[in-house]
Structures are given as C-alpha cells and as structure tokens.
C-alpha positions in Angstrom: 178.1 173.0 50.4 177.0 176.6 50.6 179.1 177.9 48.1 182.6 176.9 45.7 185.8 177.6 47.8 187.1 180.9 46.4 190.3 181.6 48.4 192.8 179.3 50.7 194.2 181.5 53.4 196.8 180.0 55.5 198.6 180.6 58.9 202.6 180.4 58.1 205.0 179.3 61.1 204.0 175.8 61.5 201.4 175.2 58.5 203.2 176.0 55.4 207.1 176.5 57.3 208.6 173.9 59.7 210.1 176.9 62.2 209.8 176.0 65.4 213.5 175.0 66.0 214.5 178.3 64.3 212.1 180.8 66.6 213.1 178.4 69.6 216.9 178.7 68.9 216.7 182.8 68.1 214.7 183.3 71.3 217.4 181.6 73.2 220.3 183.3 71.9 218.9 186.1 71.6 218.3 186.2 76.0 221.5 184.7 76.2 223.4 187.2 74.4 221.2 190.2 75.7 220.2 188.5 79.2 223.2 186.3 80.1 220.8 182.9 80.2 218.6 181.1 77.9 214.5 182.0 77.7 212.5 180.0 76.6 213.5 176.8 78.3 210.6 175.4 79.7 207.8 173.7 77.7 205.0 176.0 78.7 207.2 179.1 77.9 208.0 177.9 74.6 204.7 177.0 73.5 203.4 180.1 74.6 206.2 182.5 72.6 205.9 180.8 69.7 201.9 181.3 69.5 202.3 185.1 69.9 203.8 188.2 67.8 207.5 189.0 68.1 206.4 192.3 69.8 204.3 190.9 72.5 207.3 188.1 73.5 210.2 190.6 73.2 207.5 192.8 75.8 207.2 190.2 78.0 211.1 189.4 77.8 212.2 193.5 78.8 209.3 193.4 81.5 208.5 197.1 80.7 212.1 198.9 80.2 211.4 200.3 76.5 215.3 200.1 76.0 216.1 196.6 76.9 212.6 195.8 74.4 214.5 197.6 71.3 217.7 195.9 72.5 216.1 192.4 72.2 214.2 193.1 69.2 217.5 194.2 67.0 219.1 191.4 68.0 216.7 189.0 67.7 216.4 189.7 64.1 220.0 189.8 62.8 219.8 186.2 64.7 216.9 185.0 63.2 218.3 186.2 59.7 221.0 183.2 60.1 218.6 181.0 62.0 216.0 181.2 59.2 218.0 179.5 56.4 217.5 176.2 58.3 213.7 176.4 57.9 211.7 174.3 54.7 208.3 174.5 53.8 206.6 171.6 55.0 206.6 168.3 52.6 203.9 168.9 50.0 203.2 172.4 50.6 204.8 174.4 47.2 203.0 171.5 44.6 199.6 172.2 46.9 199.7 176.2 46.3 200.5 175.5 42.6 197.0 173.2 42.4 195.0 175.3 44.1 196.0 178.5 42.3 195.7 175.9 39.4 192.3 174.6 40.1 191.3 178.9 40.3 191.0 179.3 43.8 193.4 182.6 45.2 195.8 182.2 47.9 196.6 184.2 50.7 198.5 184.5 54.4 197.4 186.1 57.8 200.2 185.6 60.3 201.2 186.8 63.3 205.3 186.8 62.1 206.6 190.4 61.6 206.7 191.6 57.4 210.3 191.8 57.4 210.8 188.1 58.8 207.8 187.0 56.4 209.0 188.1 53.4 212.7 187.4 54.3 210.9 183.3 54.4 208.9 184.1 51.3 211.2 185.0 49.1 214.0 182.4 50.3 211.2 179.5 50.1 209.6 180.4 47.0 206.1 180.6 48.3 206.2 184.6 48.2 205.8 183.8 44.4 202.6 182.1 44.8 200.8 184.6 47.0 198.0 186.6 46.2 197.9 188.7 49.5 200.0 188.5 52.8 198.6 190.1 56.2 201.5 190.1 58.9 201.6 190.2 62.3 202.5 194.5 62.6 200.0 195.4 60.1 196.9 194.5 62.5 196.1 196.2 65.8 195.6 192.6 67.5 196.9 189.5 66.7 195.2 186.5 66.7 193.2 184.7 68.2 191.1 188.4 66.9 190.1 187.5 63.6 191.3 190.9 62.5 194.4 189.4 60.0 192.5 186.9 58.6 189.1 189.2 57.4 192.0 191.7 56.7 193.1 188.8 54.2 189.9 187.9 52.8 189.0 191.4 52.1 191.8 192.4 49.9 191.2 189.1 48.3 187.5 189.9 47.4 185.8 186.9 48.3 183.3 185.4 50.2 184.2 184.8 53.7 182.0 181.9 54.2 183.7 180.6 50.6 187.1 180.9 52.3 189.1 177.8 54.2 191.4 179.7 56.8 194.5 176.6 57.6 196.4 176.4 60.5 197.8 174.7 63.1 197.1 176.3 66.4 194.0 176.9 68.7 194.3 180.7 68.1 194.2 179.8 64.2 190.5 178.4 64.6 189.0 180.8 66.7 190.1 183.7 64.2 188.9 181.6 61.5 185.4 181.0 63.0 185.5 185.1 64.0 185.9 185.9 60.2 183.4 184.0 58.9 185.8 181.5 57.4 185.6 177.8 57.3 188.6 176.7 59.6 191.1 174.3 58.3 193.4 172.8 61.5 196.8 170.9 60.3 197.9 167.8 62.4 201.4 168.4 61.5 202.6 171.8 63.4 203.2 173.4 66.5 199.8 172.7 68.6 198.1 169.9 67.0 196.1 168.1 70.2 195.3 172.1 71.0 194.1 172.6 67.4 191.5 169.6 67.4 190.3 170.6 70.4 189.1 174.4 69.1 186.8 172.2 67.2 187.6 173.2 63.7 185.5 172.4 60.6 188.1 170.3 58.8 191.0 168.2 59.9 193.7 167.3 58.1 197.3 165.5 58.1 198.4 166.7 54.9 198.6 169.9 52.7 197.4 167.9 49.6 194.2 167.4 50.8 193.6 170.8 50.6 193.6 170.3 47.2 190.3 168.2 47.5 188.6 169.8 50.5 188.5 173.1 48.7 186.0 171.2 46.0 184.1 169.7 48.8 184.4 171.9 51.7 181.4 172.9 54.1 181.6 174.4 57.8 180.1 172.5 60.3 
C-alpha cells in the first residue's frame, strides 16, 4: 500500500443514487412537451445522455438555436423536480458514508449533475449531511472523462491524490480517476457496468460496503 486512504470521492448518478429511470423519464417529457416526441428512445442515445452534463444533452437536443437550448433546460428542471422524488440512494450507501467518515477517512463528490439538481438529491436523500465537499458538473470547464472535477475535489479536501479512491460506475469515471492521480474504484451496480470493467480500474466492486474495507487495504494497480 503506498499510503492510508485519506478521502473517498465518489461519482453520484448511478454510484451512490439509483437515477437512471428519473433522467430517462425527464429527458423524454421534457422533448415531448418541448419537441412533440420522445428523445431519448433508443439504447445508444440513452446511454450516451445519461453519461454527459445536462448542458451538453440539452445542446445536442436544440441543435444550435440558443432559444429552444433555454427552453429545454427550464423545463427539464421543473420536470426533474417531480421526477427526482422517485430516486433512493443505492442499498448500503448512507451506513457506508457513516463508517468511513467513522473510520476518519473525508468524503467527497465530483459529478457531472448540475448544483441545483445535486443538492435538490442531497438534501432530500440525506447524504448532503455526510459530505465534506461537492464538485458539480457547471463548476468545471470540462466534464469528465477530464479529470478536472475529481482533482477539483481532492484539492479542497487536502489530501493526497494517490491516498484518494475516486468510485464510480462508468468508463468516464476511471479515466478521470486515473487523470487525477486517484486510485479508481468502478461499482458493478450502475449505469455502465461491462463499460466500467473494461477502463481497467484498480478496484472492482459489487457493493458500497466494501468500500468500507478497501479503503484500509487499498493500492493502485
């Protein structure tokens, strides 16, 4: 081990929240209501907006007309306001913040999800309460798979980025990891799981609790 895990940093939409149905559902209203039909349908699309920032898949939506952009972005969000109280942290994840902030290590988020849906989720799920630091999607310049949010994360935490696990559950997830130094933590459980495994992270797991071990034991490849 070359050195004691200091801080757990974790992706949100998909490690520590169940929210794909939510995003899913508030992207398709949202087009309907705006567009007249449904978008994402397709697999490939789907997968694809749910990876990125809200203001990179609203700019892909309005194809360039800056009015139709802040047209689907308002309504998007008073959707996604209703859609959100359906969404749970995943099983395990509350008692696995408590033990590690327990055990001494800090605890922090990098996401790409906008602050006012982040801590609109935070606050409703009770994990806001158990946060050290939050980086969101519009406080970066580029979202991951740039490893900007996540060193933004270990910086205003202090520590060592080589004593940090980043968790997530997505391709983009490991490659910021590796790109800020951090030892990269992939979740079997969320939105991109076979993707995840095969960024080659330095820790795989199926459940939140292990954290709770790995961050006593953990080493990067």
């Amino acid at each position: 081990m070359s050195a004691p895990i200091e801080a757990v940093v974790f992706d949100w939409d998909g490690t520590l929240v169940d929210s794909k149905r939510a995003l899913v559902a508030s992207f398709q209203e949202t087009t309907t209501e705006v567009l007249g039909e449904p978008f994402p349908t397709e697999h490939a699309d789907i997968e694809r907006l749910i990876q990125v920032r809200g203001q990179e898949a609203f700019a892909e939506i309005a194809a360039g007309d800056q009015a139709l952009y802040e047209r689907i972005e308002t309504v998007f969000h008073r959707i996604y306001v209703e859609q959100q109280q359906q969404i749970r942290p995943f099983p395990g994840a509350l008692e696995t913040l408590r033990r590690l902030r327990d055990a001494g290590q800090a605890i922090g988020v990098a996401t790409s999800k906008a602050r006012i849906r982040l801590d609109l989720e935070a606050e409703r799920t009770g994990i806001g309460e158990l946060l050290d630091v939050s980086i969101s999607g519009d406080e970066v310049r580029v979202a991951k798979p740039d490893p900007e949010s996540v060193a933004a994360a270990i910086r205003r935490l202090d520590v060592d980025p080589a004593a940090t696990l980043y968790v997530g559950d997505g391709p983009n997830d490991v490659h910021a990891a590796r790109g800020a130094g951090a030892i990269s933590v992939a979740v079997t459980f969320g939105f991109h799981p076979a993707e995840a495994r095969a960024a080659g992270p330095d820790h795989v797991i199926d459940d939140l609790a292990e954290l709770v071990e790995l961050a006593g034991a953990a080493t990067r490849r």
